[in-house]
C-alpha positions as CSV (number, residue, x, y, z in Angstrom):
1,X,-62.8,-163.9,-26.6
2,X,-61.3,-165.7,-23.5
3,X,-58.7,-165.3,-21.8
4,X,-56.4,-168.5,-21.7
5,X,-54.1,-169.8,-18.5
6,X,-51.8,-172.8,-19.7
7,X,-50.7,-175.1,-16.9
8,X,-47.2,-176.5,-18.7
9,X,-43.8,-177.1,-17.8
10,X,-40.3,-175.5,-19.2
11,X,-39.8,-177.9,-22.2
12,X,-43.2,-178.9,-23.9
13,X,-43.0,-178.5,-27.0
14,X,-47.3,-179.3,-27.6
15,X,-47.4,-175.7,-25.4
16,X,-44.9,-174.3,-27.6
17,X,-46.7,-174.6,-30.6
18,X,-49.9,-173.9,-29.4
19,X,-48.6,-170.6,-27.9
20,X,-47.0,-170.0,-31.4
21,X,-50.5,-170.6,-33.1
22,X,-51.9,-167.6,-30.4
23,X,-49.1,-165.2,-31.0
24,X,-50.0,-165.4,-34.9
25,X,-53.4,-164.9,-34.1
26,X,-53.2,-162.2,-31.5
27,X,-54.8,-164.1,-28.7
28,X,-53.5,-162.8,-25.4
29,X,-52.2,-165.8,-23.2
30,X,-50.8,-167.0,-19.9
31,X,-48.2,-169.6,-19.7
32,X,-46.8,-171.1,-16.5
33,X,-44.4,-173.6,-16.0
34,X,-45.6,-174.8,-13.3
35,X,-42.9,-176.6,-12.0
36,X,-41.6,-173.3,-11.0
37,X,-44.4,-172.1,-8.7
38,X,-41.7,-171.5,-5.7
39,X,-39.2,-169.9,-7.8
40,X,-41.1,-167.3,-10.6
41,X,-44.8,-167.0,-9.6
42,X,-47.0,-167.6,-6.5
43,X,-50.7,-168.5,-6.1
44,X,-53.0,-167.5,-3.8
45,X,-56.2,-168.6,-2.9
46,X,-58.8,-165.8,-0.4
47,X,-62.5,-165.2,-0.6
48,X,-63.2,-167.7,-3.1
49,X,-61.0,-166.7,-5.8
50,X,-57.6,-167.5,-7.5
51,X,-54.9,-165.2,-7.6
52,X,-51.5,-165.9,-9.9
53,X,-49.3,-163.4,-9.6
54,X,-51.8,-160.9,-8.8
55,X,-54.0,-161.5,-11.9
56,X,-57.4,-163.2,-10.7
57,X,-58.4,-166.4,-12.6
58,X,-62.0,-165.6,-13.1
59,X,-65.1,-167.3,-15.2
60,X,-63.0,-164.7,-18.2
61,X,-60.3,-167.6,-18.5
62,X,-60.4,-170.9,-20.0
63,X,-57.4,-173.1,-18.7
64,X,-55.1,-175.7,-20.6
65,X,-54.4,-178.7,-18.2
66,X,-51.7,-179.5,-20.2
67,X,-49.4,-181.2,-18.0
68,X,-48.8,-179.6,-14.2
69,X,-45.3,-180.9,-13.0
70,X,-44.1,-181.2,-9.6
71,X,-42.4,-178.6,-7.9
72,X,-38.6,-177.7,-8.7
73,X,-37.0,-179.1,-5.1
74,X,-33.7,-178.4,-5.2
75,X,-32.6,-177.4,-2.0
76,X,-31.9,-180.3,-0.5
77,X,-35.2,-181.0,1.4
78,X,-35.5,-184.6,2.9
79,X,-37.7,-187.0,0.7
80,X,-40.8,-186.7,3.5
81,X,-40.4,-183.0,3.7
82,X,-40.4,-182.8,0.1
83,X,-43.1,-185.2,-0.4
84,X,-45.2,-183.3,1.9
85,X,-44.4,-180.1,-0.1
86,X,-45.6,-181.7,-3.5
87,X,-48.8,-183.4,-1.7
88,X,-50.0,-179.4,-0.9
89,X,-48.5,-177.7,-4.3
90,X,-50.7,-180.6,-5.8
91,X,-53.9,-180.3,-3.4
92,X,-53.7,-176.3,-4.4
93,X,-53.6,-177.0,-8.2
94,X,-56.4,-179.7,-8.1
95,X,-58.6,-177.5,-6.4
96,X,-58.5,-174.6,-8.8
97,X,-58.8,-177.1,-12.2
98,X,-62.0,-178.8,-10.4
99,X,-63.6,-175.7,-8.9
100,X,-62.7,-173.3,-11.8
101,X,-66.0,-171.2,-13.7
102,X,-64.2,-171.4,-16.6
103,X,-63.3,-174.3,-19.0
104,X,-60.9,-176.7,-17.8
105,X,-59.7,-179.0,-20.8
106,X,-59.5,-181.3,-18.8
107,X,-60.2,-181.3,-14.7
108,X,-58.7,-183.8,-12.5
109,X,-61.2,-185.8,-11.7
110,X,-62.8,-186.3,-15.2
111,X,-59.2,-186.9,-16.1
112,X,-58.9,-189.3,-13.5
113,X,-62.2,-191.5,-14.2
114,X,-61.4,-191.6,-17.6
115,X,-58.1,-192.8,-17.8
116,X,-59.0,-196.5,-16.7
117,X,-58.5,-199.1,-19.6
118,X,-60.8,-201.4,-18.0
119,X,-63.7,-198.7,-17.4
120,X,-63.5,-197.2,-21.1
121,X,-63.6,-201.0,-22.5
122,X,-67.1,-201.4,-20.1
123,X,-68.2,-198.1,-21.5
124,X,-67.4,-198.8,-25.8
125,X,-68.5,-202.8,-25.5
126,X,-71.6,-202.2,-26.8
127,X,-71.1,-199.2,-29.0
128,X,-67.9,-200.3,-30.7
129,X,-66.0,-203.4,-31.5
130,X,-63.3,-204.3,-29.1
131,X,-60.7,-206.6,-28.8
132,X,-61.5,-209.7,-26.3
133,X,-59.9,-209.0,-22.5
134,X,-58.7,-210.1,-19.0
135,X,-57.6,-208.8,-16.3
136,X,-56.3,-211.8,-13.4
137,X,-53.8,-212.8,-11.5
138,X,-55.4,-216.1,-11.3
139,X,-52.5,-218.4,-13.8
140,X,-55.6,-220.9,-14.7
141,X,-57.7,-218.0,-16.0
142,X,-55.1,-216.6,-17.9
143,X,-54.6,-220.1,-19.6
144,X,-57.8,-220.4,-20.4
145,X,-57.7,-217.1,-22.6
146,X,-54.5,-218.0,-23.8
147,X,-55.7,-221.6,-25.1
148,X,-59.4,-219.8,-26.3
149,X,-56.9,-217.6,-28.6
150,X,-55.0,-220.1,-30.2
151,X,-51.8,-218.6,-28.2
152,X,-52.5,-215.4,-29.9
153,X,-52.8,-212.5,-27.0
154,X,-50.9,-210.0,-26.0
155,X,-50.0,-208.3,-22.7
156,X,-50.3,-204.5,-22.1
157,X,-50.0,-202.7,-18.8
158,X,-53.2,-200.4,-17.5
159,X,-50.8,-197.4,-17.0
160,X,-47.8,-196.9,-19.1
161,X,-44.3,-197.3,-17.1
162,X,-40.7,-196.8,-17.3
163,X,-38.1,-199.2,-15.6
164,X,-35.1,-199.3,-14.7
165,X,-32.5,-202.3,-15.3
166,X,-28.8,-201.9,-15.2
167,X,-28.7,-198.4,-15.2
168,X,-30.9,-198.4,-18.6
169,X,-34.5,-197.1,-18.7
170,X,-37.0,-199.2,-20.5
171,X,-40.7,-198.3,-21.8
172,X,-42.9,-201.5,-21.0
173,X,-45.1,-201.8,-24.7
174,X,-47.7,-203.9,-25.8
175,X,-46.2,-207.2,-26.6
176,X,-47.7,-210.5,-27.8
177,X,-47.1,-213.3,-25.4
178,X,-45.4,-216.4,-26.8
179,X,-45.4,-219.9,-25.3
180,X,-42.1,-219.5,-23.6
181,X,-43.3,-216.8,-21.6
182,X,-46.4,-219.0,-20.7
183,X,-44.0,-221.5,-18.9
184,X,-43.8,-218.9,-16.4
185,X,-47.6,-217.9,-15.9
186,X,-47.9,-218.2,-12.3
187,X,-46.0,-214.9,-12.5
188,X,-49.4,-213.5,-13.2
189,X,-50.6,-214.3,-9.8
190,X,-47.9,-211.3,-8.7
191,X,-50.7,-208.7,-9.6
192,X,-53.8,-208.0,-11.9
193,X,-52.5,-208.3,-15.6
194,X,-54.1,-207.1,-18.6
195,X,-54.2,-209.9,-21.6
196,X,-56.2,-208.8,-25.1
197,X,-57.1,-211.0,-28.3
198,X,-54.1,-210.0,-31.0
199,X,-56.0,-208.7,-34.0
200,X,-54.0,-208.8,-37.5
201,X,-53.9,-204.6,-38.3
202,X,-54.3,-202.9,-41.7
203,X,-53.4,-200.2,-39.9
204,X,-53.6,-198.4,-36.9
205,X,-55.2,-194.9,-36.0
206,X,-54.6,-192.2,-33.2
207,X,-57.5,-190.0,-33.4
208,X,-57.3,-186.3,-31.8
209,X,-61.1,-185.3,-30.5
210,X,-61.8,-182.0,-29.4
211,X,-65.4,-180.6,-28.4
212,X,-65.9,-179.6,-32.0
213,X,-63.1,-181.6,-33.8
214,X,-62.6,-185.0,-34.4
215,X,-59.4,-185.8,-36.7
216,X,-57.9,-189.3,-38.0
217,X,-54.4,-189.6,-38.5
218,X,-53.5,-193.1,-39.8
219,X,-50.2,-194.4,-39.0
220,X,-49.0,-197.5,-41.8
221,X,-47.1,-199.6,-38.7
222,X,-47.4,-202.6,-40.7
223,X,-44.8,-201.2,-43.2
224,X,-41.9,-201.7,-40.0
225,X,-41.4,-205.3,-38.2
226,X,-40.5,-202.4,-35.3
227,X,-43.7,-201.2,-34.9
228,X,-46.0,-203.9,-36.0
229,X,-47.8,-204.9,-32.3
230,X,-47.1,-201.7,-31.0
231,X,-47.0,-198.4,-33.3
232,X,-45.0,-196.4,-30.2
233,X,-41.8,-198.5,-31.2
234,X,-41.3,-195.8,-33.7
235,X,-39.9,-196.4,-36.9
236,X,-40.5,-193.3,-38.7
237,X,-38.3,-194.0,-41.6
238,X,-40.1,-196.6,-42.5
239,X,-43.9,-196.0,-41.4
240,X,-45.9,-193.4,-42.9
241,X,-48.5,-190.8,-41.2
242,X,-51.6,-189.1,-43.4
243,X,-54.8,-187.9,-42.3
244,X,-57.4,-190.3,-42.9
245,X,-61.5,-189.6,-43.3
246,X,-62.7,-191.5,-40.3
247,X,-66.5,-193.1,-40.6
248,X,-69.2,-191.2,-38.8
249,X,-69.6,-194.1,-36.3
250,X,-66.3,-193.9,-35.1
251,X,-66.3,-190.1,-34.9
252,X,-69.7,-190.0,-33.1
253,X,-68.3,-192.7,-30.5
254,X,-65.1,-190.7,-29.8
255,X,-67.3,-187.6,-29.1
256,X,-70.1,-189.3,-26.8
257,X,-66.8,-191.2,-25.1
258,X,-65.9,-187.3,-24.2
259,X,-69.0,-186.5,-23.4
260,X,-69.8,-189.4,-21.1
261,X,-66.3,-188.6,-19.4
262,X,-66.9,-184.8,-19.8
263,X,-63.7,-184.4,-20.9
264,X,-63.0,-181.3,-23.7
265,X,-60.0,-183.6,-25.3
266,X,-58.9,-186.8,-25.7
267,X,-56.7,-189.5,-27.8
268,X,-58.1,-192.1,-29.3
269,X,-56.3,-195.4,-30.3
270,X,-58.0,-197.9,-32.8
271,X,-56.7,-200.5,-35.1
272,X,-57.8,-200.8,-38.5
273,X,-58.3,-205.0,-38.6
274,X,-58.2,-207.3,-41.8
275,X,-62.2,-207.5,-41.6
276,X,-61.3,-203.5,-42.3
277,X,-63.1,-203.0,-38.8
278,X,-61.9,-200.2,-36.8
279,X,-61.7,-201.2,-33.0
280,X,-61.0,-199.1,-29.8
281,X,-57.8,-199.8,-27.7
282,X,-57.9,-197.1,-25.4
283,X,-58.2,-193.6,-24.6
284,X,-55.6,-191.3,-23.5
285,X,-57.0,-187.7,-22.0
286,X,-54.1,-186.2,-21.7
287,X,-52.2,-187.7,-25.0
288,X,-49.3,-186.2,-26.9
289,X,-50.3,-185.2,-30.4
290,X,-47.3,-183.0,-31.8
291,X,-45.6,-185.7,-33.2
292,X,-49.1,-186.6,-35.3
293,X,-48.8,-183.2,-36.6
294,X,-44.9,-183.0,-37.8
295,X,-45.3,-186.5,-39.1
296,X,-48.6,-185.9,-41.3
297,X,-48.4,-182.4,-41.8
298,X,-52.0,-182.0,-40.6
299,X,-52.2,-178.9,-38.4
300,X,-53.4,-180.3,-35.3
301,X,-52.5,-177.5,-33.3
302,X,-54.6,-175.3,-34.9
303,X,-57.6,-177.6,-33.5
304,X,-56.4,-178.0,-29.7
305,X,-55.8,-173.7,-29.6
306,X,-59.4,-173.4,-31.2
307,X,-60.3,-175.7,-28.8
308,X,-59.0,-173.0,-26.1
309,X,-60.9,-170.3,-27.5
């Protein structure tokens, strides 16, 4: 059995339960917040081999890219020192998840090629059914699309953001775009944005894949007018979350999308249209999962540890 290095940071709770899952089943782990690399651990790198905290990361581990955090500054560096101190903490990190024997769920720079709306919609046109998309800044092209939809599109960002406006943080979600908001298209022209066909949803689907798993969990956001265009508006007192049997042709395209990305684990979103097709949104490789599992009561941890293993 291998030995397993997580890569977390002090307050996941997706580590946490996997960790829990290991202790229960006697499988020897370890865990690094890796925010703390200056303050409780170091790292060493010498004759082409990794050393954390003395114990050598060898081809016996298999490592959990779970989420690596930048360093804990707290002393007051200046913002360029400081930058420059994250830049090498994060040079040092990359290079052991991309030149590791081991398995790496997932290395950088598979993480990194996948995680491009634009690329995974190129890569599932002809293998699944997606929704119809453009990217412009050009205000004609956009009302083009706009008018070929009957007004019925929505606006989604490539990468997801918080902002900040008077002193509130706000997520930026998938939202439809409505006619007022087309009186000020030239905005568009401000940077590339990302405009998709609105499909009417049965349902919608976040799907946890795994090298050997491949697990449906169907979330009823049409039951909330909170979360109808965009399940993360959560609602959960309203909407419901079950495992679903997904059809072989959507499993099979979640694990050849891994494949083609080589990627060990990914999230899948998919929306369960009124023609009771099931079409691909996106793919997130680092997703967040827990939730899934406390809402459904489908133990998806046990997958993403077995996964490890």
């Amino acid at each position: 059995m291998k030995n397993i290095l997580i890569l977390t940071y002090e307050e996941d709770p997706h580590a946490e339960s996997v960790c829990k899952y290991f202790d229960n089943i006697n499988v020897k782990y370890l865990k690094l917040d890796t925010e703390k690399l200056s303050t409780d651990f170091d790292i060493t790198f010498k004759e082409n081999n990794y050393f954390i905290s003395g114990i050598k990361i060898d081809s016996s581990f298999n490592i959990w890219n779970r989420r690596v955090m930048n360093v804990d500054n707290k002393k007051g560096l200046p913002r360029t020192l400081s930058e420059i101190v994250i830049d090498e903490y994060e040079k040092t990190w990359d290079a052991l998840l991309n030149t590791h024997n081991g398995k790496v769920v997932n290395r950088p720079h598979n993480h990194h090629h996948a995680n491009n709306k634009i690329d995974q919609l190129i890569y599932a046109s002809n293998r699944i059914k997606i929704p119809d998309t453009i990217v412009s800044n050009n205000p004609e092209e956009v009302k083009k699309f706009y008018s070929k939809h009957k007004g019925d599109i929505c606006f989604k960002l490539h990468k997801g953001a918080v902002v900040e406006k008077d002193g509130d943080k706000l997520v930026v979600y998938t939202n439809k775009v409505t006619s007022e908001q087309m009186k000020n298209v030239n905005l568009v022209s401000e940077h590339p944005c990302m405009f998709q066909e609105y499909i009417d949803k049965n349902f919608e689907v976040r799907v946890t894949a795994t090298d050997n798993e491949v697990v449906g969990i169907k979330i009823d956001s049409q039951n909330s007018e909170t979360s109808k265009v965009d399940f993360r508006r959560y609602d959960f007192k309203n909407v419901s979350y079950e495992f679903i049997k997904l059809p072989n042709k959507v499993k099979q395209f979640c694990s050849s999308m891994l494949k083609h990305y080589k990627l060990h684990f990914g999230e899948f979103d998919f929306i369960n249209s009124k023609n009771d097709d099931y079409v691909f949104l996106e793919l997130n490789p680092n997703g967040q999962w827990l939730w899934l599992e406390e809402e459904s009561g489908y133990n998806l941890t046990k997958n993403i540890g077995d996964n490890l293993l």
